[in-house]
N, C-alpha and C positions, 0 to 999 in steps of 0.2 A: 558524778558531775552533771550537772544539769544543761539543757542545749545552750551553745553560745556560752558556755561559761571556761575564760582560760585564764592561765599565768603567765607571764613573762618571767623568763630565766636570763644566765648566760651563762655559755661554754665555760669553762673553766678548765676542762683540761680534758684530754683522753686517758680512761682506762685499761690501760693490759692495749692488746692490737688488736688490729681488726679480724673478725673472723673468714677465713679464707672462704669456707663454702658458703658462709648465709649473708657475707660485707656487710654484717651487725657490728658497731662498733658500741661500747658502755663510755656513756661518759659524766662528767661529773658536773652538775650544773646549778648555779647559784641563784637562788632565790629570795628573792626580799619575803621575810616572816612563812619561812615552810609550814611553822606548824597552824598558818590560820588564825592567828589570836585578833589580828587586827582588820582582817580580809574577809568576802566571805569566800567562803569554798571549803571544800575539805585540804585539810592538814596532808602534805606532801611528806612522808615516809621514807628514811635511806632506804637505798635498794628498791625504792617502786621502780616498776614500769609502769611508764606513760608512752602516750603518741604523741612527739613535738615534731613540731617544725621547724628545723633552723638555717636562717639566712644564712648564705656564703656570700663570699664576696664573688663579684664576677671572673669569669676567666677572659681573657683577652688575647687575641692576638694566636688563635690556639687551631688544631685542625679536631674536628670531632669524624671520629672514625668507629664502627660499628666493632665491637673487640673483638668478636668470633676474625678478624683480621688481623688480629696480632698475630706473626709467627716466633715462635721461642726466640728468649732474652732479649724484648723489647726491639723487634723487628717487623717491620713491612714491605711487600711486594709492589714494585712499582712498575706499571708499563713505560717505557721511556725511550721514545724514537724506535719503537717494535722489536724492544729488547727487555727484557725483566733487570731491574736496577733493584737489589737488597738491602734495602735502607737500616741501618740504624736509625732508635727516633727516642727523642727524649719525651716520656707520658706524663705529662703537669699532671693528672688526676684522671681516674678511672672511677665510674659508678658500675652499677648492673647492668647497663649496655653498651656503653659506650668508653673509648682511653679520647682522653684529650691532648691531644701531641702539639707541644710548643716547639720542636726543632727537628729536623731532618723527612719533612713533607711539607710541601705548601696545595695551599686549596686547590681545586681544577685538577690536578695531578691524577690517574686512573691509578687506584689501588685494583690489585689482583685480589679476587675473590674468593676463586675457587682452588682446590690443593693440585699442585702438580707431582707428575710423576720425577719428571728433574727436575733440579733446583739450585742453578748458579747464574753467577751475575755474566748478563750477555747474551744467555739462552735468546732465539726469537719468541716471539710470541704474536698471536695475532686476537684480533677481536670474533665471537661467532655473528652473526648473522642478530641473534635476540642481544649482543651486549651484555650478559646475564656475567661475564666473566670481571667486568669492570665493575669500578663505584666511581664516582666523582665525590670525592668530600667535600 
């Protein structure tokens, strides 16, 4: 391909699921004239790989929180009146850094950071001195 030279596609669907370790997803995507007859460029091939880019739609209304913060089965730590409160949270979507939580945390809220030794709802907790144990989403 030559510089500045692209196609417009569309999703069409996902193949197979996403892969756990590399959140590579294959998918399958529709092109007006793949094989170039009418276009120029070169002839688009099943099964290439390419580099695209595809627009989502927005998320709204969402809390972004860094995921090394998730604790097992879609849970997070919250500071709440200097007691740890164990949220269940519902993840609208997760990339490679970050889950985007639509329900069970709202923004401002101090997520816990760092791992504790116990871990139940009520425990106290306090802030250190550097804040290094909090986040603010």
């Amino acid at each position: 391909w030559r510089a500045g030279q692209y196609r417009e596609a569309e999703v069409s669907s996902l193949i197979g699921t996403l892969d756990a370790q590399t959140r590579l997803a294959r998918v399958l995507l529709t092109v007006d004239d793949p094989l170039a007859r009418t276009v120029d460029g070169p002839p688009l091939i099943l099964d290439s790989v390419l580099e695209v880019r595809i627009q989502g739609a927005s998320l709204k209304d969402v809390v972004r929180v860094d995921r090394s913060y998730l604790r097992g089965n879609d849970q997070v730590w919250v500071m709440q009146e200097g007691t740890l409160s164990i949220r269940e949270v519902e993840i609208l979507f997760e990339d490679a850094s970050y889950a985007y939580i639509a329900e069970g945390v709202e923004g401002g809220e101090s997520i816990v950071t760092t791992n504790l030794a116990t871990v139940a709802d009520g425990i106290p907790l306090r802030i250190t001195e550097s804040a290094s144990e909090t986040s603010q989403p």
